[in-house]
Structures are given as structure tokens and as C-alpha cells.
C-alpha positions in Angstrom: -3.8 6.4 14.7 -3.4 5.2 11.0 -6.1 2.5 10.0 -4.8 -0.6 8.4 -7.3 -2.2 6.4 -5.7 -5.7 5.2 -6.7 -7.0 1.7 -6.0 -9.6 -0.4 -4.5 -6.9 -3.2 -2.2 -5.5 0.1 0.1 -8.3 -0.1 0.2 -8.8 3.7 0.0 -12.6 4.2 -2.5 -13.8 7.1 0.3 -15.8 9.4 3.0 -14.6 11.1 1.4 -12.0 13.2 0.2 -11.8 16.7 -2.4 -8.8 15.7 -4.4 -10.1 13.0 -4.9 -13.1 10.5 -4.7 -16.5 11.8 -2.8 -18.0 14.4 -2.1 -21.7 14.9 -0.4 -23.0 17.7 -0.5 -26.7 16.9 -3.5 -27.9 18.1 -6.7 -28.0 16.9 -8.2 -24.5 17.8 -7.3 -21.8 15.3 -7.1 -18.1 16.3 -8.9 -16.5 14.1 -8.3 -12.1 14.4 -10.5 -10.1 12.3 -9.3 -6.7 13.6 -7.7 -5.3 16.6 -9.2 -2.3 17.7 -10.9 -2.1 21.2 -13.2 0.3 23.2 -12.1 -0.6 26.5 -9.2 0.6 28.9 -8.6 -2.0 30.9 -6.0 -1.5 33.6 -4.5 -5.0 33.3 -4.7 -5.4 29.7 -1.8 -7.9 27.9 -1.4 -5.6 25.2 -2.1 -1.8 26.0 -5.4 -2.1 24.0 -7.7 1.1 23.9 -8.5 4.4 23.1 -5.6 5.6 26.1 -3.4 3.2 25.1 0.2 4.7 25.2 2.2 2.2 22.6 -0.6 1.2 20.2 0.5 3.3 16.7 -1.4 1.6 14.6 -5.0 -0.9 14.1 -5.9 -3.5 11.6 -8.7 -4.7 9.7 -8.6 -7.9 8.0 -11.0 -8.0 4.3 -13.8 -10.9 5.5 -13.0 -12.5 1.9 -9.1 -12.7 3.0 -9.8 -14.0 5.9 -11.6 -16.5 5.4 -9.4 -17.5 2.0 -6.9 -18.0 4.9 -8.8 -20.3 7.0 -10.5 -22.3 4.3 -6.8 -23.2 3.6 -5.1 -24.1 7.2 -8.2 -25.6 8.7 -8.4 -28.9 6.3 -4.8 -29.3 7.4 -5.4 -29.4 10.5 -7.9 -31.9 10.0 -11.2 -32.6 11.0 -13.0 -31.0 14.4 -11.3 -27.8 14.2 -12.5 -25.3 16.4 -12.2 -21.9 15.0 -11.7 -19.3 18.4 -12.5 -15.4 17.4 -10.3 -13.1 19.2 -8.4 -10.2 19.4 -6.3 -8.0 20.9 -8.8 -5.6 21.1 -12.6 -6.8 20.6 -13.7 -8.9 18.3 -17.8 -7.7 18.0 -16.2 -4.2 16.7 -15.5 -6.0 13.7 -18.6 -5.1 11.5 -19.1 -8.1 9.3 -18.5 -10.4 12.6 -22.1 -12.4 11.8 -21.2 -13.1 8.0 -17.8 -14.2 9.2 -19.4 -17.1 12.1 -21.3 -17.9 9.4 -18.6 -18.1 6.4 -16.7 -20.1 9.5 -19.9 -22.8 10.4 -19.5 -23.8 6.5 -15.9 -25.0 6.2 -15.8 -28.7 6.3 -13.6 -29.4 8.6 -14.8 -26.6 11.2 -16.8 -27.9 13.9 -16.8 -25.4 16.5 -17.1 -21.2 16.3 -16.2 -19.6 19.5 -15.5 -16.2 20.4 -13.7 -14.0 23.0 -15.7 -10.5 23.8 -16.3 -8.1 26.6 -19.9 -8.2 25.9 -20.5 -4.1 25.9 -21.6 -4.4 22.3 -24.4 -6.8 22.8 -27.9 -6.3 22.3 -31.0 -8.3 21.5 -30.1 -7.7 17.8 -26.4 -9.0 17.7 -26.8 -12.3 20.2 -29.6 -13.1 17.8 -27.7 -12.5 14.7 -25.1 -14.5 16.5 -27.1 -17.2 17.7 -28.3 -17.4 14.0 -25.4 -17.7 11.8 -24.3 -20.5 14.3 -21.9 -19.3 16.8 -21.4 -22.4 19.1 -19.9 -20.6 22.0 -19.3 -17.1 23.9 -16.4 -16.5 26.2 -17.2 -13.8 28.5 -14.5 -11.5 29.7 -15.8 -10.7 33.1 -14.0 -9.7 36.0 -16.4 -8.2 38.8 -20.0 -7.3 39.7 -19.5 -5.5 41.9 -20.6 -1.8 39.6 -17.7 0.6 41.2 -15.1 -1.8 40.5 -16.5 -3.3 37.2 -16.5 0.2 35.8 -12.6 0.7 37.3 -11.2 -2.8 35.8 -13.3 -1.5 32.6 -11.3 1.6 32.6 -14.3 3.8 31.1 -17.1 5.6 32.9 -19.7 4.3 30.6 -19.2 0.6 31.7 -22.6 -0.8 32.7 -22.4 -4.0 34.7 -26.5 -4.7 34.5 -26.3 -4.6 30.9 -23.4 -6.6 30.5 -24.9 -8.9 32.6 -28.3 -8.7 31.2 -26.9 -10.0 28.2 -24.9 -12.9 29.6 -28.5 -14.1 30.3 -29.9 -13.9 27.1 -26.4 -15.2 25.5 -27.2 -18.5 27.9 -31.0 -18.4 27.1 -30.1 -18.6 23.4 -28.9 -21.6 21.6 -25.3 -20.6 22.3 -23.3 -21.7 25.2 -21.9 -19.3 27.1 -18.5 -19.3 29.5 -17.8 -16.9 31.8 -13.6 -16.0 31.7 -12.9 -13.3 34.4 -8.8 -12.3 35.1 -8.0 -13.2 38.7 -5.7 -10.4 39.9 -5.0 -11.1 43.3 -5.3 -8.2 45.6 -8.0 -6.9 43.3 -11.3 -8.8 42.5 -10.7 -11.6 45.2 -14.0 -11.2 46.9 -15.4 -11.3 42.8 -14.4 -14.5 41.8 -16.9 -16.4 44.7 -19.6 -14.2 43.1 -18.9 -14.8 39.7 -18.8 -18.5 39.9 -22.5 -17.8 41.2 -23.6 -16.0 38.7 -22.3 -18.3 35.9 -24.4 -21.1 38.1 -27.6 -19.1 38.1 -27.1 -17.2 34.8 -27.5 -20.4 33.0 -24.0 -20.5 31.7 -22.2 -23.8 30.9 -24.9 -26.1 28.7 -22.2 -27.7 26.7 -18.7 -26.6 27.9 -17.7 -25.8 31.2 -19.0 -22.2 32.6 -16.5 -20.9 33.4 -13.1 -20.0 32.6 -10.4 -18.4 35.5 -7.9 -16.9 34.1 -4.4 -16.2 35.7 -3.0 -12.3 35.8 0.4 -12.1 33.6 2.7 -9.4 33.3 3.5 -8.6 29.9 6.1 -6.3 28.5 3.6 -4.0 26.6 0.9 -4.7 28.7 -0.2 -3.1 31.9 0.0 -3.5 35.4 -3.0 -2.2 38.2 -1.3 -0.8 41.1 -2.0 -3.6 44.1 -2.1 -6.5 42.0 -0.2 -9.3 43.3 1.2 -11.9 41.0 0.8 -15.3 41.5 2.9 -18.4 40.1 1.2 -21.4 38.4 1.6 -23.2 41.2 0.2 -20.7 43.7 -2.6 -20.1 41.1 -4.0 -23.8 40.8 -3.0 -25.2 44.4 -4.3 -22.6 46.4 -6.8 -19.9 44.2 -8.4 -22.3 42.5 -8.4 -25.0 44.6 -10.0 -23.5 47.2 -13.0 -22.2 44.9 -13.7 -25.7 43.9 -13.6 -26.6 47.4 -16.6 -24.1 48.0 -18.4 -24.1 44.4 -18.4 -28.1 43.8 -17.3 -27.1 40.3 -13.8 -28.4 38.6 -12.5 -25.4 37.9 -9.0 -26.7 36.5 -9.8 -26.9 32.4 -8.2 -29.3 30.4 -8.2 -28.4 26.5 -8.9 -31.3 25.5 -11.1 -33.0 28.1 -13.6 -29.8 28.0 -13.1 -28.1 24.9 -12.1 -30.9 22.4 -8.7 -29.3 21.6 -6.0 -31.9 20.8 -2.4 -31.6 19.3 -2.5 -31.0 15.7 0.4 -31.0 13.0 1.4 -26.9 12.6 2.1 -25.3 9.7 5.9 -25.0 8.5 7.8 -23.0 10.3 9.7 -20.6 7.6 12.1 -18.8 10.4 14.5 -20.5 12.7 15.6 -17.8 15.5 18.7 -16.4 14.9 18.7 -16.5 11.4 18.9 -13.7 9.1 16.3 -12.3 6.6 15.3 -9.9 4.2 12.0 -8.5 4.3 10.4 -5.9 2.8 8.2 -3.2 4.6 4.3 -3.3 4.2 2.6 -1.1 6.8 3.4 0.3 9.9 3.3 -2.0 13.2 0.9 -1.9 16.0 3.8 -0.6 18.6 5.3 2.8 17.9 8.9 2.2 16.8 7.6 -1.3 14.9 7.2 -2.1 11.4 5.5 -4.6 9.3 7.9 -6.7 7.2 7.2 -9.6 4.6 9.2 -12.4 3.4 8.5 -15.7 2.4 4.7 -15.2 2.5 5.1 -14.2 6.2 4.9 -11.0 8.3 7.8 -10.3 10.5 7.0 -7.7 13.2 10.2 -5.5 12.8 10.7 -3.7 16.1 13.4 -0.7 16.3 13.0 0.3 12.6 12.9 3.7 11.4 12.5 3.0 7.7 8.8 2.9 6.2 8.9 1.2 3.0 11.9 -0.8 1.3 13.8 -3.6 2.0 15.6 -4.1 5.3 18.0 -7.0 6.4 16.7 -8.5 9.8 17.9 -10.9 12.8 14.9 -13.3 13.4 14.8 -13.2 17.3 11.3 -15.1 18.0 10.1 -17.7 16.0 7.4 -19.7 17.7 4.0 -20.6 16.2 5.0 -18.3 12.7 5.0 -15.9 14.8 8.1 -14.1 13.8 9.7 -11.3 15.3 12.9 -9.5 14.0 15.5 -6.2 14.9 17.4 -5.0 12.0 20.7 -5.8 11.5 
């Protein structure tokens, strides 16, 4: 799989792609995407992340310098009390430089908040302390069972350790950072989890600051995947029954609000430089992270190019998705 490794001499701009960079979506939480790559296999993942991952073609690495040249930018624009979120289609603690870049983060004026999404197989003593010390405010645990046989299966690998994933949660909640467990529900799958997860977030220690835990709702994707026996739920199925009823037996309020718990508020976005439907030239950068996908730039933008065979060059394009810069094109 080609290696991508995004500079500020590569002329790929930091907006306009769902894989790396920065994403606004016009509030006050920026996604911030180092790199993309992932060491898990989960069998529900959104985006076919991981080493068997059958339409990943390509993975990215964003220069910590860029990076942050690109948040040092957008976040004052936003305001003040931004919250600067670290995720990934993949998983952000494979990014090497992560600490320096929480750090670089902590020290932008109108940052208030570092957060980060992670599955928490990389942790050790040495990285939560690192962590803990270049100010990282807040850990969002992807967690889905504890049960070890079907933690391992909704891990995808053999290797997957539930103790020491677990182990670390505690010392992540012991440590000056807060931590919030966010397990997928998948109905028909981890039901008799979720009781026992909302348990262990209580006696874990989880939740000093910000609520400690995070349910999140299973989501078919196009390029994701599906587990076999999952049954999806609507919204309304999802808060009026599932989560409902786990408040009923925790005591907890499991229905977040963004802005109530986490302090995220509408923000003005940045310009939008695409309107759907219109048409573009842009000019090919790098291959794109789905085989059959290419990288295109125009207007200090990328445009994920889908159903383009040319590598390189110029290619006219129909802007089909324009939400949030992020921009999506066919060729035309």
C-alpha cells in the first residue's frame, strides 16, 4: 500500500479531505487527522480501516509542522474555546510525534480543549504519561465489550487483550486526564456489553470532568462494513428504547448534548469554495485512500476524485458533495 507522507512542499492543502488534515464542521470542535493508518480489523468499521481492509489503496501522514500551520490558522477563526478532537480513520496513537502535537495543540490561544479518539492497544505507562504531560484534556475510549472472546472478535485480531486495554483505562482515569468510555452499540451483538460497560466506566474512575461515557449508534456506511447479525436501529429506536432503558438501570444521562457536556457550540465555518453540481478543474496530487480514487487540488482544496484512472495532470470534474469542504468529484 503506497505511503503518503503530506508536507508542506507537497502542495496538498489540509481541508477538503475526510482522511487527513483538518476538518471543521461549524462548531467549535475541530477534527484534527494526523494520519490514517490503523492496526485494527474491526468487523463494523465506517471506513474498511486495517491491515485486511479490501478498498483501502493508499495511507497518509500529515508533517506535525503542516499540521499544525493549519490549525494555528482556522482555530482563531473560530474563536475562542476551541476544542481541538484527534482522530482518525484509522488510529490516532500510531502517529509517532502524537505527544509533541497535544502539546503544539495546548499552546494555540484560542485552543482550550485537546481530546482524542483511540482504541487504546497502544497504551502503556510510558505513552499515558507522555500524554498526561504535554496536556491532553481528554481520552475517548473506543470500547465495545469485556467480555475477552468477543472483545478479540469485534477487534478483528487475535492479539487483542481486553485486561490490558482495560488496565490502561484505569491508569488513563487515575491520571490527570479525563477519560470517556465510547463503545458502538450493534444490536444483536454486544447487547449484554453495554450494562457492563456502563459499570466499568462507573468503577474505572472514568468521567471527572465530562460525561463517562459515550454510546455510540451502529451506521451502515458504503465503504464500511457490516458484522453478520447486527441489527440496525433508527435514531428513534436508538434513544427511546436502547438508551433509555440503560439510563433507567444506570442512573446516568446517557443522551449527550454537545454543547451541554462538551462545550461545543455553533461556530462560523470556513468558506465553502464548491457548490455541488458545479464543475472544476483540478489537478492530480497523490493517489486516494479507495482503489479507483484520486487526490485532486483546486482552489487550495482537495477534491477526492472517485472513478479516475489518470495519475497525474489536470482532469475536469462534476463536484457531487460539498458539505463541510469536504469535496467529492467524478470526472466529467
Amino acid at each position: 500500500m503506497p505511503h503518503v507522507r503530506i508536507t508542506a512542499g507537497s502542495d496538498i492543502p489540509l481541508v477538503g479531505s475526510l482522511y487527513f488534515g483538518v476538518i471543521d464542521r461549524g462548531t467549535s470542535l475541530l477534527q484534527v487527522r494526523p494520519s490514517c493508518g490503523c492496526n485494527l480489523n474491526c468487523p463494523f468499521c465506517s471506513v474498511d480501516a486495517g491491515p485486511c481492509s479490501k478498498t483501502r489503496a493508499t495511507s497518509y501522514e500529515v508533517e506535525l509542522d503542516y499540521l499544525l500551520s493549519a490549525v494555528e490558522e482556522i482555530a482563531p477563526f473560530k474563536g475562542t474555546g476551541v476544542e481541538c478532537h484527534i482522530d482518525s480513520p484509522g488510529e490516532p496513537l500510531m502517529y509517532a510525534r502524537l505527544p509533541e502535537l497535544v502539546a503544539a495543540l495546548k499552546a494555540i490561544d484560542a485552543v482550550s480543549t485537546v481530546s482524542l479518539q483511540t482504541n487504546g492497544t497502544l497504551l502503556d505507562e510510558r505513552k499515558i504519561a507522555a500524554l498526561a504531560d504535554a496536556g491532553l484534556d481528554r481520552m475517548n475510549l473506543s470500547l465495545h465489550a469485556l467480555d475477552p472472546a468477543l472483545a478479540r472478535e469485534l477487534a478483528g485480531v487475535d492479539w487483542f487483550d481486553i485486561e490490558k486495554v482495560t488496565e490502561a483505562a484505569r491508569a488513563v482515569a487515575a491520571s490527570s486526564m479525563d477519560l470517556l468510555i465510547a463503545p458502538v452499540y450493534m444490536p444483536g451483538i454486544n447487547d449484554a456489553e453495554i450494562p457492563k460497560l456502563i459499570a466499568f466506566a462507573r468503577e474505572c474512575g472514568a468521567g471527572k470532568r465530562f460525561p463517562p461515557l459515550g454510546i455510540q449508534k451502529f451506521e451502515r456506511y458504503k465503504y464500511g462494513r457490516t458484522p453478520k447479525g447486527v441489527k440496525v436501529q433508527s435514531w428513534w429506536q436508538f434513544f427511546n428504547r436502547s438508551i433509555k432503558e440503560w439510563e433507567k438501570t444506570s442512573g446516568l444521562a446517557l443522551r449527550l448534548d454537545p454543547e451541554r457536556n462538551f462545550g461545543t457550540g455553533r461556530r462560523p465555518s470556513l468558506p465553502q469554495v464548491f457548490k455541488k453540481g458545479e464543475k472544476a478543474t483540478v489537478e492530480i496530487k497523490a493517489p486516494g485512500w479507495i482503489h479507483g480514487e484520486q487526490l485532486g487540488i483546486a482552489r487550495n482544496r482537495v477534491v477526492s476524485v472517485f472513478g479516475c484512472d489518470k495519475t497525474s495532470g489536470q482532469v475536469r470534474v462534476k463536484i457531487v458533495a460539498a458539505k463541510n469542504n469536504i469535496y467529492v468529484g467524478v470526472p466529467v
